[in-house]
C-alpha positions in Angstrom: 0.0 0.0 0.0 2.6 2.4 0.7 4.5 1.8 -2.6 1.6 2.8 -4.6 0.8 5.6 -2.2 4.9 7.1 -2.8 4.2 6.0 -6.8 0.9 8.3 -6.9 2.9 11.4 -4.8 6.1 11.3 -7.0 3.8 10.9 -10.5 1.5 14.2 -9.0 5.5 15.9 -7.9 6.4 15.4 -11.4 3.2 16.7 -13.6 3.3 20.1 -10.8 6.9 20.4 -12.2 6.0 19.9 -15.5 3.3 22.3 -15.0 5.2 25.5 -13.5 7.5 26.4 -16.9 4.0 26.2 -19.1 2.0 28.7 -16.0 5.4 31.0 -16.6 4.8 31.7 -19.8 1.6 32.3 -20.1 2.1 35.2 -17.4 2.7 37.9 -20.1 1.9 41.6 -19.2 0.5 43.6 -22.0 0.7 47.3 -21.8 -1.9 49.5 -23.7 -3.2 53.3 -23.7 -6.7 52.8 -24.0 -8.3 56.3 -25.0 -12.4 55.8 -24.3 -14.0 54.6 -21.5 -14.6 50.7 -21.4 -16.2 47.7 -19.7 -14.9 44.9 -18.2 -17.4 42.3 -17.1 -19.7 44.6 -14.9 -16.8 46.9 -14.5 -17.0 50.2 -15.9 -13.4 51.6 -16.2 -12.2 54.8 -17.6 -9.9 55.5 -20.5 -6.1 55.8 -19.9 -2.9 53.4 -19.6 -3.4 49.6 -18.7 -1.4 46.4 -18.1 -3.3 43.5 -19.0 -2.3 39.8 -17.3 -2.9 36.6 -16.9 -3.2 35.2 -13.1 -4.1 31.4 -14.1 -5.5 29.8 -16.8 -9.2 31.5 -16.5 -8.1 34.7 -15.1 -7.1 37.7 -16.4 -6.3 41.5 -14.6 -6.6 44.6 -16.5 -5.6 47.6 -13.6 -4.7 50.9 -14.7 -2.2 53.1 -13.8 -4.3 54.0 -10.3 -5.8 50.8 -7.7 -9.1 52.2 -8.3 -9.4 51.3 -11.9 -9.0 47.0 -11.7 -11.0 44.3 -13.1 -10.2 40.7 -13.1 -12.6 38.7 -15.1 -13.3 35.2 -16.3 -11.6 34.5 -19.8 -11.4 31.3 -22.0 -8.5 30.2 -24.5 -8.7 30.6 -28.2 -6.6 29.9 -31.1 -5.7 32.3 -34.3 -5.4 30.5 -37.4 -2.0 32.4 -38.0 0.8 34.5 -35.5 0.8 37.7 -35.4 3.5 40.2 -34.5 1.1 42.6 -33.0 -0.8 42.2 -29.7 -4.0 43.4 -29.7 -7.4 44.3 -27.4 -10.4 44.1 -29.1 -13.7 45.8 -28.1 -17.1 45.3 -29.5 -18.5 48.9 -29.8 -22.1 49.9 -29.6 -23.0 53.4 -29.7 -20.4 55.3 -27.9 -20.0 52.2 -25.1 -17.0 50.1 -25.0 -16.9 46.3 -24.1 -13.8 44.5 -24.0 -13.8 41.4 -26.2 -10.8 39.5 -26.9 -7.0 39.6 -25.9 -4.5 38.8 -28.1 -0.8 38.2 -27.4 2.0 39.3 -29.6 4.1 36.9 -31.4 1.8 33.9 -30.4 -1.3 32.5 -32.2 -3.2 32.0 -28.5 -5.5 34.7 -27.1 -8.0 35.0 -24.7 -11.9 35.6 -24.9 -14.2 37.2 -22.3 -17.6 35.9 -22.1 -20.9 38.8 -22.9 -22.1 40.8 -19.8 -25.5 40.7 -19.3 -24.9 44.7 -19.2 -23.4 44.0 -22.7 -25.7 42.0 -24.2 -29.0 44.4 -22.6 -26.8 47.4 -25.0 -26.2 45.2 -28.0 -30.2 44.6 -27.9 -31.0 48.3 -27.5 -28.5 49.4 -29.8 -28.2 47.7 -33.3 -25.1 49.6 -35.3 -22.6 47.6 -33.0 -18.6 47.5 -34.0 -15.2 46.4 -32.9 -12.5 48.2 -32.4 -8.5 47.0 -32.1 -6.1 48.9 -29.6 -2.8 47.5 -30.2 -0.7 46.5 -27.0 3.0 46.2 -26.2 
């Protein structure tokens, strides 16, 4: 019993190992001078400069320059068909209200996607001429 026991504890040691260089480098911080007011989840936030980061896998912080402006939301991961050199944030636009969309990293074809408010989706309804818009990061 306690040689299967050590065999299950040093096969778990060896995937967390495994495990740790992957987490490092997905922990990229973009930076980005976002000029319009935006939204983040339920998070209103107001225009200015931003780093954007992954915590873990489903996380991801975008805080401004001051504490005050922080959102951490809920993302998933997505693929592009091709790399690009360019990070990017994409907004979908409605109106003169900014939602932020999608992340994309630079020199990588993986990018994360944040899931429609229900704030987002109750503007999208009222306002039909919706639009994206691309900030690019560094």
């Amino acid at each position: 019993m306690y040689k299967h026991a050590y065999q299950v504890l040093t096969a778990l040691t060896l995937v967390a190992w495994l495990m740790v260089p992957a987490t490092q480098a997905q922990s990229v911080m973009l930076k980005a001078n976002i000029p319009f007011d935006f939204v983040v989840g339920e998070k209103r936030l107001p225009s200015g400069q931003y780093h954007v980061k992954s915590l873990n896998p489903v996380l991801t912080q975008i805080q401004g320059n001051d504490a005050h402006s922080t959102a951490i939301v809920l993302t998933t991961g997505m693929q592009a068909a091709k790399i690009s050199d360019v990070g990017k944030l994409i907004f979908n636009r409605y109106g003169d209200q900014y939602f932020l969309s999608k992340i994309w990293v630079p020199s990588s074809d993986m990018g994360r996607q944040l899931p429609k408010s229900r704030f987002e989706r109750e503007v999208a309804q009222r306002l039909s001429n919706g639009g994206t818009t691309v900030i690019a990061v560094k």
